[in-house]
N, CA, C and O atoms as a GROMACS GRO file, in nm:
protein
  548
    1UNK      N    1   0.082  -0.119   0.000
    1UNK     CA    2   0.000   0.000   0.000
    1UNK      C    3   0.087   0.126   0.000
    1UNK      O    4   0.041   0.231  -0.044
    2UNK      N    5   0.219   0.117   0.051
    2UNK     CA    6   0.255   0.243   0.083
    2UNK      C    7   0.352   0.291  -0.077
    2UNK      O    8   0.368   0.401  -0.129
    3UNK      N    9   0.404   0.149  -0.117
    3UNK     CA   10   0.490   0.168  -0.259
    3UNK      C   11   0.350   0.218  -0.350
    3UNK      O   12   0.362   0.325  -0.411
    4UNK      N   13   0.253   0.165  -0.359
    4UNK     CA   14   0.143   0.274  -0.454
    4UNK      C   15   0.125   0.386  -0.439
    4UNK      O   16   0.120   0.465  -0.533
    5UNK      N   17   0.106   0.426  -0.286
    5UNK     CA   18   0.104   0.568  -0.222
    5UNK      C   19   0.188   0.669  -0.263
    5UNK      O   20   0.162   0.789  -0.277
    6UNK      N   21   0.345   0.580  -0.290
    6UNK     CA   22   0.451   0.681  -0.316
    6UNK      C   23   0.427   0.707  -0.447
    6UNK      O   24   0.411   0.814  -0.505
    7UNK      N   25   0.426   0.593  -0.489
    7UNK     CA   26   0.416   0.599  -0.705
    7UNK      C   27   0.301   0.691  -0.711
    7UNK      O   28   0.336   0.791  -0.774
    8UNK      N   29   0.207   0.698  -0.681
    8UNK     CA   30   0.102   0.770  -0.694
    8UNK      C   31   0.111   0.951  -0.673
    8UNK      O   32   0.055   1.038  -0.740
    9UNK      N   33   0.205   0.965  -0.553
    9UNK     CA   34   0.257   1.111  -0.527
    9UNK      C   35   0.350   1.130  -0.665
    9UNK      O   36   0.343   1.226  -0.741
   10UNK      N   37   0.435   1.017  -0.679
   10UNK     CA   38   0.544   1.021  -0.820
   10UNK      C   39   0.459   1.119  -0.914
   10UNK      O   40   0.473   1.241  -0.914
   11UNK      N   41   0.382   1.057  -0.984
   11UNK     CA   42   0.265   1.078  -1.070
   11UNK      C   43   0.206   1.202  -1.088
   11UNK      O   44   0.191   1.260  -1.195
   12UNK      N   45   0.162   1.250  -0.938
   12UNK     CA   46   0.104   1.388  -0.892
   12UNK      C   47   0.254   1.455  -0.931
   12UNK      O   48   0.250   1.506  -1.043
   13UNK      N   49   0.358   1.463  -0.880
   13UNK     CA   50   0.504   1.557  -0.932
   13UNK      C   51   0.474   1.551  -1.078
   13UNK      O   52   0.412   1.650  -1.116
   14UNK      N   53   0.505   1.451  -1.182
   14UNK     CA   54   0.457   1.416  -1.320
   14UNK      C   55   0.388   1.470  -1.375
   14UNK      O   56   0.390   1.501  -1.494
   15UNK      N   57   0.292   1.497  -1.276
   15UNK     CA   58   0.167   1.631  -1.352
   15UNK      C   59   0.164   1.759  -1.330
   15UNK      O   60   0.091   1.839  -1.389
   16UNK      N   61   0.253   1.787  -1.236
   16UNK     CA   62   0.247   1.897  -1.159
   16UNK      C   63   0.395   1.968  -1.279
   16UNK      O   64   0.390   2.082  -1.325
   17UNK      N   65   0.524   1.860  -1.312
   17UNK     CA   66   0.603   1.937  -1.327
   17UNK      C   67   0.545   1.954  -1.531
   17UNK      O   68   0.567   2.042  -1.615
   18UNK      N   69   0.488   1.858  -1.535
   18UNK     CA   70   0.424   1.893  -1.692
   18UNK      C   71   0.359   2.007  -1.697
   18UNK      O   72   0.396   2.058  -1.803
   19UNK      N   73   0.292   2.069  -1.651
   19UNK     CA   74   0.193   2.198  -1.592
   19UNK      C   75   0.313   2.287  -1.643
   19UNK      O   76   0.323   2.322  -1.760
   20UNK      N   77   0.398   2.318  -1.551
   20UNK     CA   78   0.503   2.374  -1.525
   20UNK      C   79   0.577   2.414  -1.704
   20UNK      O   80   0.588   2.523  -1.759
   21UNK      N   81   0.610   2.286  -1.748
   21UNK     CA   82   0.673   2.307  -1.856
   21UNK      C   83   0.567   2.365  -1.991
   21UNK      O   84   0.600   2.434  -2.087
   22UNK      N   85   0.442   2.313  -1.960
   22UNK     CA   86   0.347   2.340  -2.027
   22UNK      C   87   0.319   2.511  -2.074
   22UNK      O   88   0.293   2.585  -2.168
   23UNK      N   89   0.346   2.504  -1.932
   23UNK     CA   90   0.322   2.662  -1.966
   23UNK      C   91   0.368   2.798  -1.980
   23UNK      O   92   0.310   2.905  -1.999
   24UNK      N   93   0.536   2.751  -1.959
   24UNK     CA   94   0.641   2.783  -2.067
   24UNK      C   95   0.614   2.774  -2.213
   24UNK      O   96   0.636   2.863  -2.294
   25UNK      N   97   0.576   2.685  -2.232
   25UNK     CA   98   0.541   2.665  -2.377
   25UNK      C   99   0.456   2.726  -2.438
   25UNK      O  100   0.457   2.773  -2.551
   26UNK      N  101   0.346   2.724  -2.327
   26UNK     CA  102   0.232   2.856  -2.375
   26UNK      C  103   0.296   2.995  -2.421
   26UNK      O  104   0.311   3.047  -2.531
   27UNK      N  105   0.324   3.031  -2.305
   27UNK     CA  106   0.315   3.204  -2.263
   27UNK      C  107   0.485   3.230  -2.300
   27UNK      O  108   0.525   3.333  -2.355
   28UNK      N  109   0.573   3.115  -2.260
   28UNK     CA  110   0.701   3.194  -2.318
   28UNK      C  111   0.773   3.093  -2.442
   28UNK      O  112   0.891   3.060  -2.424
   29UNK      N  113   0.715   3.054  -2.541
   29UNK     CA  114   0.800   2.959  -2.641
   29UNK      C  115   0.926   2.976  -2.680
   29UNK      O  116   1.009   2.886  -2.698
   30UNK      N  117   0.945   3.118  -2.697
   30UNK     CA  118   1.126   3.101  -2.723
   30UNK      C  119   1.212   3.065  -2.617
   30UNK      O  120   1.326   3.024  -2.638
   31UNK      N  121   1.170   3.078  -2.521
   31UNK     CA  122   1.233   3.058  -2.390
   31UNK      C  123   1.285   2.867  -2.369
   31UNK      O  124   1.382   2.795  -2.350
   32UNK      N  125   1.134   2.865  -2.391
   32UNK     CA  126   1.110   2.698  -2.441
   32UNK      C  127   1.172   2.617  -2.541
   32UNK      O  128   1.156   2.495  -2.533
   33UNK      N  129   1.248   2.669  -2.642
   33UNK     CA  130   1.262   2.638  -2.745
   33UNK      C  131   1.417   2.636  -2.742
   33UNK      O  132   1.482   2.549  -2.801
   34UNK      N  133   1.488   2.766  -2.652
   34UNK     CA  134   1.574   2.783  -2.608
   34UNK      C  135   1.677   2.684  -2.517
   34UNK      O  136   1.794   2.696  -2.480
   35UNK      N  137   1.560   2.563  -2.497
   35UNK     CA  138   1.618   2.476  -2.427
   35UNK      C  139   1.676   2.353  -2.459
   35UNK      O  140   1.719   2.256  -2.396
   36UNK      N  141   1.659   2.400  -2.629
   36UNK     CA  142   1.695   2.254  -2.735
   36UNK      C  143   1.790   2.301  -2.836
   36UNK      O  144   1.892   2.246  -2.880
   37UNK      N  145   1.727   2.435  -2.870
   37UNK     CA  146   1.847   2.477  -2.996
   37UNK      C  147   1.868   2.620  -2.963
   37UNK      O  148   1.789   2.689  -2.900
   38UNK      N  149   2.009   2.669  -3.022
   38UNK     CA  150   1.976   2.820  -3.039
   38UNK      C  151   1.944   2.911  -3.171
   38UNK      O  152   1.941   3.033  -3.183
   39UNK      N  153   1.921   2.806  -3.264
   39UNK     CA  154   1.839   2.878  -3.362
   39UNK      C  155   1.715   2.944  -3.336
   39UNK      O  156   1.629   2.897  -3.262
   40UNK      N  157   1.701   3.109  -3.427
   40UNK     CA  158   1.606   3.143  -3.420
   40UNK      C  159   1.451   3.077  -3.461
   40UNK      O  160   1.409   3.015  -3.559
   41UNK      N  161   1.390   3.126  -3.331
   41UNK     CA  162   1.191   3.050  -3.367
   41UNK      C  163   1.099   3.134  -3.486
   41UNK      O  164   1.053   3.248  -3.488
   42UNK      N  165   1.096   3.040  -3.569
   42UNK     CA  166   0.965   3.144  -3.693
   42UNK      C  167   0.863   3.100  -3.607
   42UNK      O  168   0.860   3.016  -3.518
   43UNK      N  169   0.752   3.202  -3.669
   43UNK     CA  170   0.637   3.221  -3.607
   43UNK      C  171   0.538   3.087  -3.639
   43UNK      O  172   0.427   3.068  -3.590
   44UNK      N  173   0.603   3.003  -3.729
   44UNK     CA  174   0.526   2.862  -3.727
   44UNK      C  175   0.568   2.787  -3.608
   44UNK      O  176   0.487   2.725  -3.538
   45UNK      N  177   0.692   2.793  -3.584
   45UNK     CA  178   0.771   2.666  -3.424
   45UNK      C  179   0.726   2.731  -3.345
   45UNK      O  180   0.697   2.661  -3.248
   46UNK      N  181   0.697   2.856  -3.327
   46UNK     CA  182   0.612   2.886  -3.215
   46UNK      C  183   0.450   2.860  -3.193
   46UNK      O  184   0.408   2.852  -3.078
   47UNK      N  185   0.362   2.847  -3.303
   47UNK     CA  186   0.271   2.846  -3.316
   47UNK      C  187   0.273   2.665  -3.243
   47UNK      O  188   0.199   2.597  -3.173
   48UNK      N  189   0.390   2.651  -3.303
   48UNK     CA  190   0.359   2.485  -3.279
   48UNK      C  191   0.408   2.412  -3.138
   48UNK      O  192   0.387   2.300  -3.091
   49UNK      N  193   0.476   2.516  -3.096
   49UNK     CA  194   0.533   2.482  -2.964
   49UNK      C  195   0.408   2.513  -2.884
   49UNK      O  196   0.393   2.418  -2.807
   50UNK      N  197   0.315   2.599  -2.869
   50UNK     CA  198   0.237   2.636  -2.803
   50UNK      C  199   0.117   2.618  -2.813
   50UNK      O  200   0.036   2.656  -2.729
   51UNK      N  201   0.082   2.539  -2.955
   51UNK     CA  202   0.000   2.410  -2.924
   51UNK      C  203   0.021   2.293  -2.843
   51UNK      O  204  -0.051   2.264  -2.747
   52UNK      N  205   0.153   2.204  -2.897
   52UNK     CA  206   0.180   2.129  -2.797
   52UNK      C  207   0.151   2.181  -2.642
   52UNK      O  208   0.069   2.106  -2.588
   53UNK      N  209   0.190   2.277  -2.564
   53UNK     CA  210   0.186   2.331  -2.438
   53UNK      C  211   0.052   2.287  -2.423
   53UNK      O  212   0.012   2.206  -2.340
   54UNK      N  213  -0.033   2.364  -2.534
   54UNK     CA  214  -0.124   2.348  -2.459
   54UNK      C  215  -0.263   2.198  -2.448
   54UNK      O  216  -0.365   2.177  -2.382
   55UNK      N  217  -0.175   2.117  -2.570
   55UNK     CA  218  -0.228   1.971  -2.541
   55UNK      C  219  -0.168   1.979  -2.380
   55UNK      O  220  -0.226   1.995  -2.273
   56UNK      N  221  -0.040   1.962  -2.409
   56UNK     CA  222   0.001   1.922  -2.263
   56UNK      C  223  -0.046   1.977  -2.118
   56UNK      O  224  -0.011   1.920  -2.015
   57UNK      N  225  -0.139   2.107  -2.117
   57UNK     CA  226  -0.190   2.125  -2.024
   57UNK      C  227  -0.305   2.043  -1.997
   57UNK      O  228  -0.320   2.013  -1.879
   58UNK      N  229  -0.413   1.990  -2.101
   58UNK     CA  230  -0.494   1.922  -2.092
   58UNK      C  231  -0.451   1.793  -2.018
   58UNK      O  232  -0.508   1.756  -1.916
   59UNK      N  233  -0.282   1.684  -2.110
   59UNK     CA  234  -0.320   1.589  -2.045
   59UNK      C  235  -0.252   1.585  -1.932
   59UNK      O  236  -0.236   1.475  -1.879
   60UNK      N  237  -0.189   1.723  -1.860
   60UNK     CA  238  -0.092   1.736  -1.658
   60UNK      C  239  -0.262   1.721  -1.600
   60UNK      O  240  -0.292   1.636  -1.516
   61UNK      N  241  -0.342   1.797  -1.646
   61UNK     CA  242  -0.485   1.810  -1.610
   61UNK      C  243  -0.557   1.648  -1.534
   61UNK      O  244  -0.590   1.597  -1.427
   62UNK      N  245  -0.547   1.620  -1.709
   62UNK     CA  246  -0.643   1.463  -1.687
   62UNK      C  247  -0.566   1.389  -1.566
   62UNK      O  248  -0.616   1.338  -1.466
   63UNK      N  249  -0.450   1.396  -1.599
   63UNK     CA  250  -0.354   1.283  -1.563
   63UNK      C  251  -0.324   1.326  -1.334
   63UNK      O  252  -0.270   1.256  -1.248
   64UNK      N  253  -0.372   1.426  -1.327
   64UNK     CA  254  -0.411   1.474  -1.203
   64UNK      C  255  -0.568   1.454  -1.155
   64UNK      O  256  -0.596   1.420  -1.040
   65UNK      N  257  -0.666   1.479  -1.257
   65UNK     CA  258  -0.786   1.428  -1.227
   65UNK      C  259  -0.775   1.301  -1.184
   65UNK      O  260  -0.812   1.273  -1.070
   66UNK      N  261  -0.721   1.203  -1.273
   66UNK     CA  262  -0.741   1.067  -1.245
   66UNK      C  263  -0.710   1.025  -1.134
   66UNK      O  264  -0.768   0.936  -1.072
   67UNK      N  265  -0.548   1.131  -1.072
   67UNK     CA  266  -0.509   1.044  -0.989
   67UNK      C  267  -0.648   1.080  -0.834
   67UNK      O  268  -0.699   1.004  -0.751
   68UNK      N  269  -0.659   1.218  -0.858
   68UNK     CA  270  -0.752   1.245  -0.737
   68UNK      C  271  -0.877   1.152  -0.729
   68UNK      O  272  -0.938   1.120  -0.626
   69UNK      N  273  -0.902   1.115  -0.852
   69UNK     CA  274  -1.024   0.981  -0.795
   69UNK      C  275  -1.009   0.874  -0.761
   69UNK      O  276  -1.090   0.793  -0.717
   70UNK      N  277  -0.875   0.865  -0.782
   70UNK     CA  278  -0.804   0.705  -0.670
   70UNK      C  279  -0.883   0.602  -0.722
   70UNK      O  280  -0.911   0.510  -0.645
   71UNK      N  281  -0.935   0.599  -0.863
   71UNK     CA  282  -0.958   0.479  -0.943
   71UNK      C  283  -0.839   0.428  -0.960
   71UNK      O  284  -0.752   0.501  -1.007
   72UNK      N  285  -0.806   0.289  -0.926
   72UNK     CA  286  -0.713   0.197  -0.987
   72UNK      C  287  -0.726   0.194  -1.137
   72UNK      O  288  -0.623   0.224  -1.198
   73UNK      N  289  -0.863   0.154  -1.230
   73UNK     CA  290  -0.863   0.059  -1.301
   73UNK      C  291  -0.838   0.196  -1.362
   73UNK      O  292  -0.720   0.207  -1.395
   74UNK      N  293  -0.929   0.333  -1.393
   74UNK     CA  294  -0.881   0.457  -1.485
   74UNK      C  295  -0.756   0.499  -1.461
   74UNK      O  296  -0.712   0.566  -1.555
   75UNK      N  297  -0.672   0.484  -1.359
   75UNK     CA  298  -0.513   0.482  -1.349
   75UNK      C  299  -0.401   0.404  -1.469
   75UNK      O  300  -0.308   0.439  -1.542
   76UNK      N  301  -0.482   0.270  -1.436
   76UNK     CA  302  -0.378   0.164  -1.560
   76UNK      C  303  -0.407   0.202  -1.665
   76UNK      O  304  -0.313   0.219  -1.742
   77UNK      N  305  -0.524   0.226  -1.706
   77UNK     CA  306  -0.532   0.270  -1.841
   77UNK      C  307  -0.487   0.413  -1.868
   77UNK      O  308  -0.457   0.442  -1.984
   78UNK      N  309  -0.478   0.506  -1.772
   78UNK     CA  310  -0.417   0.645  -1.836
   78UNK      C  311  -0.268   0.602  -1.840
   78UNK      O  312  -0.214   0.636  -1.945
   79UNK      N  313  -0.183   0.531  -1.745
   79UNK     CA  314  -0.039   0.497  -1.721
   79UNK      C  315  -0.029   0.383  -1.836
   79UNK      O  316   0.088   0.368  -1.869
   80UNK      N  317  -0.098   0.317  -1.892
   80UNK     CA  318  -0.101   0.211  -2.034
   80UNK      C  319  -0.062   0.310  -2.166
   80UNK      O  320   0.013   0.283  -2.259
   81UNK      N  321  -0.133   0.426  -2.145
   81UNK     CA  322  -0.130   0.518  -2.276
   81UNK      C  323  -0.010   0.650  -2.264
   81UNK      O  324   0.048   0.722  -2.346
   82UNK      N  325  -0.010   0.638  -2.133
   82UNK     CA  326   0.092   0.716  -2.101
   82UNK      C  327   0.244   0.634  -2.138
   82UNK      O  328   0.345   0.688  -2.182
   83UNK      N  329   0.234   0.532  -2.114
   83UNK     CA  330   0.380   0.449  -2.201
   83UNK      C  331   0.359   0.468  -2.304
   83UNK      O  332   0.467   0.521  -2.329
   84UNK      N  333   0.312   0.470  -2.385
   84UNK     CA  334   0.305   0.442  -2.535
   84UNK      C  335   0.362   0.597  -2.617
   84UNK      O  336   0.421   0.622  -2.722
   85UNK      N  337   0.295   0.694  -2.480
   85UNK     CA  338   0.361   0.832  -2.538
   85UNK      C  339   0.482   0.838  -2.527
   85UNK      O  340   0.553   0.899  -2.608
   86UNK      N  341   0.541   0.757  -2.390
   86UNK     CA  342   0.715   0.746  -2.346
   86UNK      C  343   0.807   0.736  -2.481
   86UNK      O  344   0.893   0.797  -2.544
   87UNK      N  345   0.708   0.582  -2.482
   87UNK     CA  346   0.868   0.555  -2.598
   87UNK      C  347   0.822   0.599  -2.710
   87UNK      O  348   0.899   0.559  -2.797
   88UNK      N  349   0.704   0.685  -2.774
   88UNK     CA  350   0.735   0.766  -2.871
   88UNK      C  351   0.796   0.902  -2.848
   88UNK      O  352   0.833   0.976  -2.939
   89UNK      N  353   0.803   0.925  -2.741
   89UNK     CA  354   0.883   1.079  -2.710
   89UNK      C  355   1.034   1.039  -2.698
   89UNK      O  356   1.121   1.110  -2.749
   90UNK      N  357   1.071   0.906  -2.618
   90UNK     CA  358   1.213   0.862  -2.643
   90UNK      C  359   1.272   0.839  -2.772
   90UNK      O  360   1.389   0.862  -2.804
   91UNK      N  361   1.170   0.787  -2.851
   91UNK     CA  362   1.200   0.778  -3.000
   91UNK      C  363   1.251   0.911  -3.087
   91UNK      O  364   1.361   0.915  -3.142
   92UNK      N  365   1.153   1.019  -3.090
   92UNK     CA  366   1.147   1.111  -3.126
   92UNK      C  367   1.292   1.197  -3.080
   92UNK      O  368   1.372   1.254  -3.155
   93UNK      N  369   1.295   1.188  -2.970
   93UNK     CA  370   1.437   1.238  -2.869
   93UNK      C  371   1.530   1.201  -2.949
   93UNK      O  372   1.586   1.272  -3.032
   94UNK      N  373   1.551   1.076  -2.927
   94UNK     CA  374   1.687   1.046  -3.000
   94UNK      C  375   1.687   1.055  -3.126
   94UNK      O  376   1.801   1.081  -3.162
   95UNK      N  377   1.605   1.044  -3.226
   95UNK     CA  378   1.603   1.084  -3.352
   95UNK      C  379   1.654   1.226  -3.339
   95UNK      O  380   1.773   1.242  -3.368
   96UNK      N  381   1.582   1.337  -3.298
   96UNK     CA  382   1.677   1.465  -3.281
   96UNK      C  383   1.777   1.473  -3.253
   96UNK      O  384   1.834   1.576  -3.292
   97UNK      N  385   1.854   1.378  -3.176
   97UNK     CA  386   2.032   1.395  -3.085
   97UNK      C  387   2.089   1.351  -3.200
   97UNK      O  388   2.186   1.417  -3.238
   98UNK      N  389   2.042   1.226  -3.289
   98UNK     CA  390   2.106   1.204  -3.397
   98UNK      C  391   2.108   1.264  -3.504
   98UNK      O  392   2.212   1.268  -3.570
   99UNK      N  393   1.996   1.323  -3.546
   99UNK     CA  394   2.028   1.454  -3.647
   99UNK      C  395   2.038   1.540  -3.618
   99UNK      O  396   2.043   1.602  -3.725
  100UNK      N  397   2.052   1.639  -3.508
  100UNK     CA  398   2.135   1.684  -3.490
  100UNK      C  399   2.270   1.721  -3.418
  100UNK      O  400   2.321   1.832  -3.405
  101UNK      N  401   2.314   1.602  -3.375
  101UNK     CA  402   2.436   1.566  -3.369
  101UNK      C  403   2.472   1.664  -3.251
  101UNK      O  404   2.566   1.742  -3.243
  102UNK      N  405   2.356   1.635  -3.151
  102UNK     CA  406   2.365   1.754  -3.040
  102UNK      C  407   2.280   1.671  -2.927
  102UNK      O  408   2.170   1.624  -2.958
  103UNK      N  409   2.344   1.653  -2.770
  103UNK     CA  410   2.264   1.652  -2.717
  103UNK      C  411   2.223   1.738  -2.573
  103UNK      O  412   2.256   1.715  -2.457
  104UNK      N  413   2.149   1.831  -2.624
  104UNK     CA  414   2.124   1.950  -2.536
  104UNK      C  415   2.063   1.864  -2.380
  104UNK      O  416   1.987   1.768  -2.367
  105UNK      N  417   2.135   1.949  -2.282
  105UNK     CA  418   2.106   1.911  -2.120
  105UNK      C  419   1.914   1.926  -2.167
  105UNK      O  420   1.900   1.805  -2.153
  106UNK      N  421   1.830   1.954  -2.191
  106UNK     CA  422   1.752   1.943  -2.211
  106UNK      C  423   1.678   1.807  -2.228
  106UNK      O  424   1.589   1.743  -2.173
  107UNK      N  425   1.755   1.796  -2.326
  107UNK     CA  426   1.676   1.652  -2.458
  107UNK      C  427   1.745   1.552  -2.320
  107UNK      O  428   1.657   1.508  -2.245
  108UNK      N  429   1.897   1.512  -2.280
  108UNK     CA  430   1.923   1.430  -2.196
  108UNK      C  431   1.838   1.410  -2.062
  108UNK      O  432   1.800   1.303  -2.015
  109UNK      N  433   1.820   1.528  -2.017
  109UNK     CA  434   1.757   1.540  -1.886
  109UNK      C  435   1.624   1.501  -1.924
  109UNK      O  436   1.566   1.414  -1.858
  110UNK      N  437   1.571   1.557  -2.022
  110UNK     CA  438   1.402   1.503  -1.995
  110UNK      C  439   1.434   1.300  -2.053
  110UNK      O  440   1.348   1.217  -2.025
  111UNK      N  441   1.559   1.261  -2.124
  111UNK     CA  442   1.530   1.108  -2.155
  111UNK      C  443   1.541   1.076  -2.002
  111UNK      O  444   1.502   0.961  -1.987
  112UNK      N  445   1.571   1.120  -1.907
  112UNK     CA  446   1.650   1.069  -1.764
  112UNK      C  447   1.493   1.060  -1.701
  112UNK      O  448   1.428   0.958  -1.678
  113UNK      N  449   1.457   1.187  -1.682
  113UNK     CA  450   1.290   1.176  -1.634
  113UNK      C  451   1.190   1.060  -1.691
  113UNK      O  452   1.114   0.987  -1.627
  114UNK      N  453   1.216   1.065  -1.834
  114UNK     CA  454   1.079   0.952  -1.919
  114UNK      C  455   1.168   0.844  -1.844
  114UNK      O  456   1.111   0.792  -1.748
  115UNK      N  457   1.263   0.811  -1.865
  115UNK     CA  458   1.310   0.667  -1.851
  115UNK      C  459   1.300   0.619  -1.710
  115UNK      O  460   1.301   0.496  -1.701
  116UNK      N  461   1.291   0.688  -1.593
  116UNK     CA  462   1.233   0.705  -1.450
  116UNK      C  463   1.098   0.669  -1.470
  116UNK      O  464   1.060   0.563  -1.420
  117UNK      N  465   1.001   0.752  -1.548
  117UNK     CA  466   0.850   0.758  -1.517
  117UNK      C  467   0.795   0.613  -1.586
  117UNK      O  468   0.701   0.554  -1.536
  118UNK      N  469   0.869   0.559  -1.718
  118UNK     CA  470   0.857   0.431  -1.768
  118UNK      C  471   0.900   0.309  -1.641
  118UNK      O  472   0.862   0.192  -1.643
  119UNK      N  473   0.958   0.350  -1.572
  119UNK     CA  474   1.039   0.231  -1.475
  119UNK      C  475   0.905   0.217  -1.395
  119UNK      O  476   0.848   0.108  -1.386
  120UNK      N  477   0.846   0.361  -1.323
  120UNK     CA  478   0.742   0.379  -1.208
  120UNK      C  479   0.640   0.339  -1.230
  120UNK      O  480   0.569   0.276  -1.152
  121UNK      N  481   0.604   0.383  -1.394
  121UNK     CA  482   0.436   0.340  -1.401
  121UNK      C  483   0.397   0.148  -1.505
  121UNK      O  484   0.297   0.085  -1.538
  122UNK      N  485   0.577   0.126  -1.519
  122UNK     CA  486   0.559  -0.033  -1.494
  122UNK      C  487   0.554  -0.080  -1.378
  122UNK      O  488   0.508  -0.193  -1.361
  123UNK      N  489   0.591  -0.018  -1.291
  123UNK     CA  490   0.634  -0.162  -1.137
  123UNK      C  491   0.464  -0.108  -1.071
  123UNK      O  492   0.428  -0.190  -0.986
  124UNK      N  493   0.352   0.011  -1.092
  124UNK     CA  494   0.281   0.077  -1.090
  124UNK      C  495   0.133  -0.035  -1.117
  124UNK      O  496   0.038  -0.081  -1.053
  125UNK      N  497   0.197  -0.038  -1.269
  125UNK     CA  498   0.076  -0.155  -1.350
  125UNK      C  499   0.122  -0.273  -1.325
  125UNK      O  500   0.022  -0.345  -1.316
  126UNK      N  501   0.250  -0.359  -1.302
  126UNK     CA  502   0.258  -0.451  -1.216
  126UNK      C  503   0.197  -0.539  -1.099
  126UNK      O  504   0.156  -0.654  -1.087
  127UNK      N  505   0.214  -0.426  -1.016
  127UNK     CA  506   0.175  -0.431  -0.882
  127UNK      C  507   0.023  -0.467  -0.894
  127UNK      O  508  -0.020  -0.568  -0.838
  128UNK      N  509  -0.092  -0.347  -0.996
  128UNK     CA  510  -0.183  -0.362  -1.017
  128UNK      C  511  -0.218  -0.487  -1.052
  128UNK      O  512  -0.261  -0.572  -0.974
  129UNK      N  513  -0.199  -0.500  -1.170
  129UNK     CA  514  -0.222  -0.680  -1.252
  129UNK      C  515  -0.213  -0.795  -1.104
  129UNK      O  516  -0.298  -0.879  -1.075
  130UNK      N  517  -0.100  -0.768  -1.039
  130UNK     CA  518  -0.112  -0.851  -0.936
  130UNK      C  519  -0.227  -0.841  -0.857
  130UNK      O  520  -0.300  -0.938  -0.843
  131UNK      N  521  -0.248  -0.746  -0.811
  131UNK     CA  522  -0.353  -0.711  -0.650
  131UNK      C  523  -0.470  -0.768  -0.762
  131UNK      O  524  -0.532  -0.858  -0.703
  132UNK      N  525  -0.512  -0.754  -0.870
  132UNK     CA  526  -0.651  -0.760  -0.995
  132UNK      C  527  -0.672  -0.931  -0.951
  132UNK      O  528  -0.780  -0.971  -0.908
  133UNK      N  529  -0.500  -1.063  -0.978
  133UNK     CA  530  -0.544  -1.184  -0.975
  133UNK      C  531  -0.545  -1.203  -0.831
  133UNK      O  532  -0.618  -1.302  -0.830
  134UNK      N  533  -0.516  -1.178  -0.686
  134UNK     CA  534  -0.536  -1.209  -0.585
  134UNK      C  535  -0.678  -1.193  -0.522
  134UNK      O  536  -0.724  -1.255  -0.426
  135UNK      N  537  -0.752  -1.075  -0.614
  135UNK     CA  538  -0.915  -1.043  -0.582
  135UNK      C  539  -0.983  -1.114  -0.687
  135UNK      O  540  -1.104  -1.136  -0.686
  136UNK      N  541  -0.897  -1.152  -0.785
  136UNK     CA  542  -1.008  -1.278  -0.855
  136UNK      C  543  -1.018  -1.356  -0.846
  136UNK      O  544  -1.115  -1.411  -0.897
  137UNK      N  545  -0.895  -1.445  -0.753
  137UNK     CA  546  -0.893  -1.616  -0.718
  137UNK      C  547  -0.980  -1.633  -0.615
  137UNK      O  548  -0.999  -1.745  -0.569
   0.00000   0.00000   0.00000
């Protein structure tokens, strides 16, 4: 009970620090943008940075709703879909370090975070799947 408790606060930080970055992305994109390259932003990478932001405020949002209703089963499934974004954002990551032949404290530091939050919200859905066959036998 108490390793869910913690993963679960994990999660709440997860949403809390997405918020955070989110809305950099909103309100300050070059700033944001600043944190990957120092080429100048046209007014399209900004347009597009600050869409993304603001998907991403929606899903720090959901992904905090869920946890406040302390549903298990809407948990695995937001943390099921939430992997799937991991390793396409890890994908995507390193495709950038490799073309461009750069890897900004940025791009490293956030693979260090995903590759943490992939570790948490497996041992997370783990744990779950388990406690699911001990209440079905």
């Amino acid at each position: 009970m108490l390793f869910a408790r913690l993963l679960r606060w994990c999660f709440f930080g997860e949403a809390l620090l997405n918020l955070g970055i989110a809305l950099v992305a909103v309100f300050a994109p070059p700033v944001f943008v600043a944190q990957f390259t120092s080429q100048m932003t046209t007014p399209a990478a900004v347009f597009f940075v600050q869409s993304w932001g603001a998907c991403l405020v929606g899903l720090a949002l959901m992904e905090g709703g869920v946890l406040l209703r302390k549903d298990d089963a809407l948990l695995a499934k937001g943390l099921f879909i939430l992997l799937i974004g991991d390793f396409l954002y890890v994908s995507g990551a390193v495709i950038f370090g490799l073309a461009s032949h750069t890897w900004p404290g940025a791009v490293v530091g956030s693979l260090v975070v995903t590759g943490t939050l992939v570790v948490l919200r497996l041992a997370w859905l783990f744990r779950y799947e388990q406690r699911k066959l001990v209440t079905s036998a």
